[in-house]
C-alpha positions as CSV (number, residue, x, y, z in Angstrom):
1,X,0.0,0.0,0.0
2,X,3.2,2.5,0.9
3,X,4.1,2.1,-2.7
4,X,1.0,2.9,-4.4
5,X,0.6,5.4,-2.3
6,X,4.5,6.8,-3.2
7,X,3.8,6.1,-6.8
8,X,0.7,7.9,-6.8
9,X,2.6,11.1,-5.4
10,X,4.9,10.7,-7.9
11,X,2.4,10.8,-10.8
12,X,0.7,13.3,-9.3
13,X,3.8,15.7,-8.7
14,X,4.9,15.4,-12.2
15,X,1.5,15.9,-14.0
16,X,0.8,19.3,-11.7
17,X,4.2,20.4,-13.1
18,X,3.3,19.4,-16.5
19,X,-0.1,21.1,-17.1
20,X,1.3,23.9,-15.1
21,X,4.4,24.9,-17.7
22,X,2.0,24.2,-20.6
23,X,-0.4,27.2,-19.1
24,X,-3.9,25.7,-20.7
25,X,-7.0,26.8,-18.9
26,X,-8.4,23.2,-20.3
27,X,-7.1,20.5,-21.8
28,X,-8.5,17.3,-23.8
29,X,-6.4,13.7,-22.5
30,X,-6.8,11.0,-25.0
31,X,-6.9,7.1,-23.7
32,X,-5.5,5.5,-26.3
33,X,-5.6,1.6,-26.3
34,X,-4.0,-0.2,-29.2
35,X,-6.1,-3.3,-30.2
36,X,-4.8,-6.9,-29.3
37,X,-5.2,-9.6,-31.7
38,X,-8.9,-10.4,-32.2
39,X,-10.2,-7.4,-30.0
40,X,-10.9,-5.2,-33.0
41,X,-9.5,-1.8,-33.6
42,X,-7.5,0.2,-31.4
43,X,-9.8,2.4,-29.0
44,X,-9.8,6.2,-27.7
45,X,-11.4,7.4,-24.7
46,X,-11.9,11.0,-24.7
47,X,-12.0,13.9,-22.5
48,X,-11.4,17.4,-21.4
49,X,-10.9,18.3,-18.0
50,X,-9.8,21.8,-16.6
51,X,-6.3,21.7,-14.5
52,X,-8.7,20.6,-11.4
53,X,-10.5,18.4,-12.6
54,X,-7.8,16.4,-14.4
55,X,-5.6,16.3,-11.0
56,X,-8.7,14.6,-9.2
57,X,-9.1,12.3,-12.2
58,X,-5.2,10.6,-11.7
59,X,-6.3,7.6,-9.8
60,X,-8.3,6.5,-12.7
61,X,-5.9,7.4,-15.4
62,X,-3.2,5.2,-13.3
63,X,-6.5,2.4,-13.2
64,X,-6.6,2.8,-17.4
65,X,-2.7,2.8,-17.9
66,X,-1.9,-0.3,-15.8
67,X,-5.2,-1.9,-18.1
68,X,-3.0,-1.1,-21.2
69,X,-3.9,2.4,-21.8
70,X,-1.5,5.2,-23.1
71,X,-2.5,8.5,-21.9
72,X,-1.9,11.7,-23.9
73,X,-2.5,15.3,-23.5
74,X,-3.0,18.5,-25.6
75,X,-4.5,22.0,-24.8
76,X,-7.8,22.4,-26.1
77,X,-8.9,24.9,-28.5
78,X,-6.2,27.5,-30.1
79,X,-3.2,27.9,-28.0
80,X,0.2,29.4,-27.9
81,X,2.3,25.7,-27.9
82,X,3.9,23.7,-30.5
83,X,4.3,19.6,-30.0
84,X,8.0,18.8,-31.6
85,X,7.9,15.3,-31.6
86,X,10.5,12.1,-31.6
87,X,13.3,14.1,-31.1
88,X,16.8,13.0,-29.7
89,X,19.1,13.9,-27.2
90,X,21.5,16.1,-29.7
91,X,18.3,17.8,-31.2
92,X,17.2,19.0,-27.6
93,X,20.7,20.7,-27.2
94,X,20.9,22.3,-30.4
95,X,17.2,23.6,-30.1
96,X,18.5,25.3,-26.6
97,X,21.6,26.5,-27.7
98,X,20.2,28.5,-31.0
99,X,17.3,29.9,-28.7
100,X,14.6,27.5,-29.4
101,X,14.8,26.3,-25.9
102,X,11.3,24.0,-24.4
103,X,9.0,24.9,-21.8
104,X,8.3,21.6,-20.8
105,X,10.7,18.1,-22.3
106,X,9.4,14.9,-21.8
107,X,11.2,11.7,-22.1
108,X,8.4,9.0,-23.2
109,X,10.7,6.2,-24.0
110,X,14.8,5.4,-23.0
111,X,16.4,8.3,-25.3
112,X,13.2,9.6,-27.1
113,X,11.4,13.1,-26.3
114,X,8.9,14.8,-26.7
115,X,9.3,19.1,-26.8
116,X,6.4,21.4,-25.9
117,X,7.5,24.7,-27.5
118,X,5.5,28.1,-25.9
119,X,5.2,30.7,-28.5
120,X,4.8,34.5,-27.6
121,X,1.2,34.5,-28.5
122,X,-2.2,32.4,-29.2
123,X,-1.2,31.2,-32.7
124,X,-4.3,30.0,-35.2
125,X,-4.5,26.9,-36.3
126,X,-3.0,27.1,-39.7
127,X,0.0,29.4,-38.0
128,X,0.7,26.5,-35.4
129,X,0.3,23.9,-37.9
130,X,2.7,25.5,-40.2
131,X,5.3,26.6,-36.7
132,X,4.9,22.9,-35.7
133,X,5.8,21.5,-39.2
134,X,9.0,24.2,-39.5
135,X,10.0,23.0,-36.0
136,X,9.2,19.5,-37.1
137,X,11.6,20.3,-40.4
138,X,14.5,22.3,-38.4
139,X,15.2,20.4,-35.4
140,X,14.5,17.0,-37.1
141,X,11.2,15.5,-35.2
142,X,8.8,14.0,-36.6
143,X,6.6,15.8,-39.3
144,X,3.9,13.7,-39.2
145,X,3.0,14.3,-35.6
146,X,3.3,18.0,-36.6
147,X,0.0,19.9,-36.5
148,X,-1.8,22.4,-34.2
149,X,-3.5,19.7,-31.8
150,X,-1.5,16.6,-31.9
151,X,-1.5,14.9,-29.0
152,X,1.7,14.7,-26.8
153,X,2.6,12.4,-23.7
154,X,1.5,13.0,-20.5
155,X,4.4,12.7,-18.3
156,X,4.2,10.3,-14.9
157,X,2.1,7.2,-16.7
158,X,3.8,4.3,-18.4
159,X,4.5,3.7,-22.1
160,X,2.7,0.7,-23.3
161,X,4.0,0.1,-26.4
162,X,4.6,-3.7,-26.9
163,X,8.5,-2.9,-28.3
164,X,9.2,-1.2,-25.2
165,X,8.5,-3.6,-22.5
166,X,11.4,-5.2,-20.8
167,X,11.8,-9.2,-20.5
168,X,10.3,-9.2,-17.1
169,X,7.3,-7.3,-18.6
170,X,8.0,-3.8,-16.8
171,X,7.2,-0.9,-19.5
172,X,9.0,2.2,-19.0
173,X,7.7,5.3,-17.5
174,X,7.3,8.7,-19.4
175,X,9.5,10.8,-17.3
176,X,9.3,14.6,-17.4
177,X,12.4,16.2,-17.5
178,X,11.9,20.1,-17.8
179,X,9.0,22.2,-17.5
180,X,9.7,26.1,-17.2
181,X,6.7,26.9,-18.5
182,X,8.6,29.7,-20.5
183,X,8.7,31.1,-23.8
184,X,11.8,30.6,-26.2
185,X,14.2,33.3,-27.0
186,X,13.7,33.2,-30.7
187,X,9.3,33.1,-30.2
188,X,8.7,36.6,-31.7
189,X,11.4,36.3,-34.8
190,X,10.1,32.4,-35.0
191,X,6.3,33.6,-35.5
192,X,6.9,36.7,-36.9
193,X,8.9,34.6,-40.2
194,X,5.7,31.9,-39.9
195,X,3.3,34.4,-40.3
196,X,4.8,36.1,-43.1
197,X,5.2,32.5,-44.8
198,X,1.8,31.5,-44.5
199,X,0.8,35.4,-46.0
200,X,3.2,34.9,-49.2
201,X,1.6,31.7,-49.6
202,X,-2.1,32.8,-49.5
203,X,-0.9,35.4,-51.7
204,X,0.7,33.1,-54.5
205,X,-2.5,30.9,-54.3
206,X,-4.7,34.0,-54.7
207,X,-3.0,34.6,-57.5
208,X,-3.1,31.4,-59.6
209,X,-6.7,30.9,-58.9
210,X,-7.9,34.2,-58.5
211,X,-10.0,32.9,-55.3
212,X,-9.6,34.9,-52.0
213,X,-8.7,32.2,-49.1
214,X,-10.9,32.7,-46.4
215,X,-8.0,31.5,-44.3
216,X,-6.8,34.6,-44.7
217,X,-9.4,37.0,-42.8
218,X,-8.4,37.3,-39.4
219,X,-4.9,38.0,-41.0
220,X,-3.2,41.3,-43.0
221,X,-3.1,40.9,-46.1
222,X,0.6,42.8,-46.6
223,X,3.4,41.9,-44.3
224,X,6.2,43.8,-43.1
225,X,8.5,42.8,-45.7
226,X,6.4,43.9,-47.9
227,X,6.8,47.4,-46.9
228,X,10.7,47.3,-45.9
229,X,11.3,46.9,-50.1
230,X,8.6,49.8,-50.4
231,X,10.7,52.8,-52.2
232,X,8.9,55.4,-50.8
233,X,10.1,54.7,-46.9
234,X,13.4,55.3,-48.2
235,X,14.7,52.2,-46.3
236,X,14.2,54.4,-42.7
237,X,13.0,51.1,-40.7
238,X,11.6,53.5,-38.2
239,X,9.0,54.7,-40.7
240,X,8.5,51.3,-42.1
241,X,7.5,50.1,-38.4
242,X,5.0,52.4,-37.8
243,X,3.2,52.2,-41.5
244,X,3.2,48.6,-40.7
245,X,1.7,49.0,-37.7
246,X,-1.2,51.3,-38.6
247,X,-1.9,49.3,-41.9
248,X,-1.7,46.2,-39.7
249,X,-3.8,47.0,-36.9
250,X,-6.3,49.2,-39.5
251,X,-7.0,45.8,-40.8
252,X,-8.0,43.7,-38.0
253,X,-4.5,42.3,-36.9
254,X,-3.7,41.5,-32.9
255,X,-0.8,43.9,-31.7
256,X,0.9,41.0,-30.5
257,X,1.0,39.8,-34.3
258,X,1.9,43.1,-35.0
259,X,4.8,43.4,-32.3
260,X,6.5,40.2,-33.5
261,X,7.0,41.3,-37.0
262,X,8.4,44.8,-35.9
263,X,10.9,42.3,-33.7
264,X,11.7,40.4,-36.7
265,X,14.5,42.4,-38.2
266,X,17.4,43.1,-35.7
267,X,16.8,46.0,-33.0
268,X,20.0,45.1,-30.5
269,X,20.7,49.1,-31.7
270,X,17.9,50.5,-29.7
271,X,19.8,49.0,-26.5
272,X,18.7,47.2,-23.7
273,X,16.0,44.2,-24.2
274,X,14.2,46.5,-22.1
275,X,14.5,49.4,-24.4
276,X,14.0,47.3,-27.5
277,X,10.8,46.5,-25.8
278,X,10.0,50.1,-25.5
279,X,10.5,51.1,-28.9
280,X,8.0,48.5,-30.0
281,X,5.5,49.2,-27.6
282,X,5.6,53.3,-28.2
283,X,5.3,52.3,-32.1
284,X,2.1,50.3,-31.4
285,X,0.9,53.2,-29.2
286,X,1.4,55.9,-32.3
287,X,-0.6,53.0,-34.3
288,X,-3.3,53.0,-32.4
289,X,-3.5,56.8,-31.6
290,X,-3.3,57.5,-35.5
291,X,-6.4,54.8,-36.1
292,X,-8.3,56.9,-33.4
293,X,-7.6,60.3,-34.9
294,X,-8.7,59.2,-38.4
């Protein structure tokens, strides 16, 4: 009974600090049960729990698991994360050292792991499907399991995939091994270089069809770049930021959209982090007081 008890702790422990770095007011767990010969297809049970609820609900994911059930995790709705998945030990180095660091790391098999990225801001789904594929792409991990709402591990639970279980039938646990909770160094340039991609794309598809993609509304339909080549700015980025910001924001975009892409070009000359922040957010604030004046 002292063990279960001590194992319980442990699961518990592990899956507060999980849910905690990921930040999600809700989040759907999957129960995922592969089939065994001649008991059909594989089955999922769904559900979607608040933080709360899911931490009074451990006892009977531990129940499922030991019956042979993987459990899995993902924030529900939109959300500001990215799932890099089936990465290696080398990969989680070089994603910290070139600012790409996780906000939570979890180990869900001897050597294999699973990276939560957080992102500066709520991304849309076809922005975090195309930031999860880039990750996917850059860091090596697996594209397939690269969308907005692919499921992920939940750390604290057991893996039961048959190729992992030992000779004395033990299958290894899904260990967590970080969980900041923070947002990576590179999130604003990162976003700011998705978002643009996604616009050039919508544009070139526009064009050879001659079809507006609705995907496109909630999004402006210039980016930055577009006006940094503009003649008539005369190259002067500072001029270029704020008639990006006005014609941005005049067009339905969120500021923090808007503040990643004036972060994408290099501002280390305005100082301070600090003072880099500054600039942006007294460019945004001329934005908004020129929309109000017009």
């Amino acid at each position: 009974m002292g063990r279960r008890r001590r194992g319980l702790d442990k699961t518990t422990q592990v899956v507060r600090q999980q849910i905690a770095a990921m930040g999600a007011s809700s989040f759907e767990v999957g129960l995922f049960k592969p089939g065994a010969p001649g008991e059909g297809r594989a089955v999922m049970i769904p559900r979607v729990w608040d933080a709360d609820a899911l931490m009074r609900s451990i006892p009977w994911l531990r129940y499922q698991n030991a019956d042979g059930r993987n459990i899995y995790i993902r924030p529900k709705g939109e959300h500001d994360l990215s799932l890099v998945d089936d990465l290696n030990a080398a990969s989680i180095e070089r994603m910290k050292t070139t600012g790409f660091a996780p906000s939570v790391l979890v180990e869900t098999s001897p050597g294999n792991f699973q990276a939560w990225l957080k992102h500066p801001a709520r991304l849309s789904r076809e922005d975090s499907t195309m930031a999860a594929r880039k990750l996917a792409e850059q860091f090596g991990g697996d594209r397939g399991a690269a969308d907005w709402r692919h499921f992920g591990r939940l750390a604290g639970f057991t893996n039961r995939k048959e190729k992992y279980v030992s000779e004395s039938g033990v299958y290894p646990f899904v260990r967590l091994i970080e969980s900041s909770g923070g947002r990576y160094p590179e999130g604003e340039r990162f976003v700011a270089s998705v978002v643009a991609e996604r616009e050039r794309i919508c544009r070139q598809r526009e064009s050879s069809t001659g079809i507006a993609d609705p995907n496109r509304r909630a999004s402006v339909l210039k980016t930055i770049d577009d006006f940094r080549v503009d003649p008539k700015y005369g190259s002067d980025n500072t001029r270029i930021d704020l008639a990006f910001a006005i014609y941005a924001i005049s067009h339905g975009a969120d500021p923090r959209a808007v503040s990643a892409a004036i972060r994408s070009r290099d501002l280390s000359h305005k100082g301070t982090e600090k003072r880099q922040e500054q600039y942006v957010e007294r460019t945004l604030a001329k934005a908004l007081g020129a929309m109000r004046s017009r």
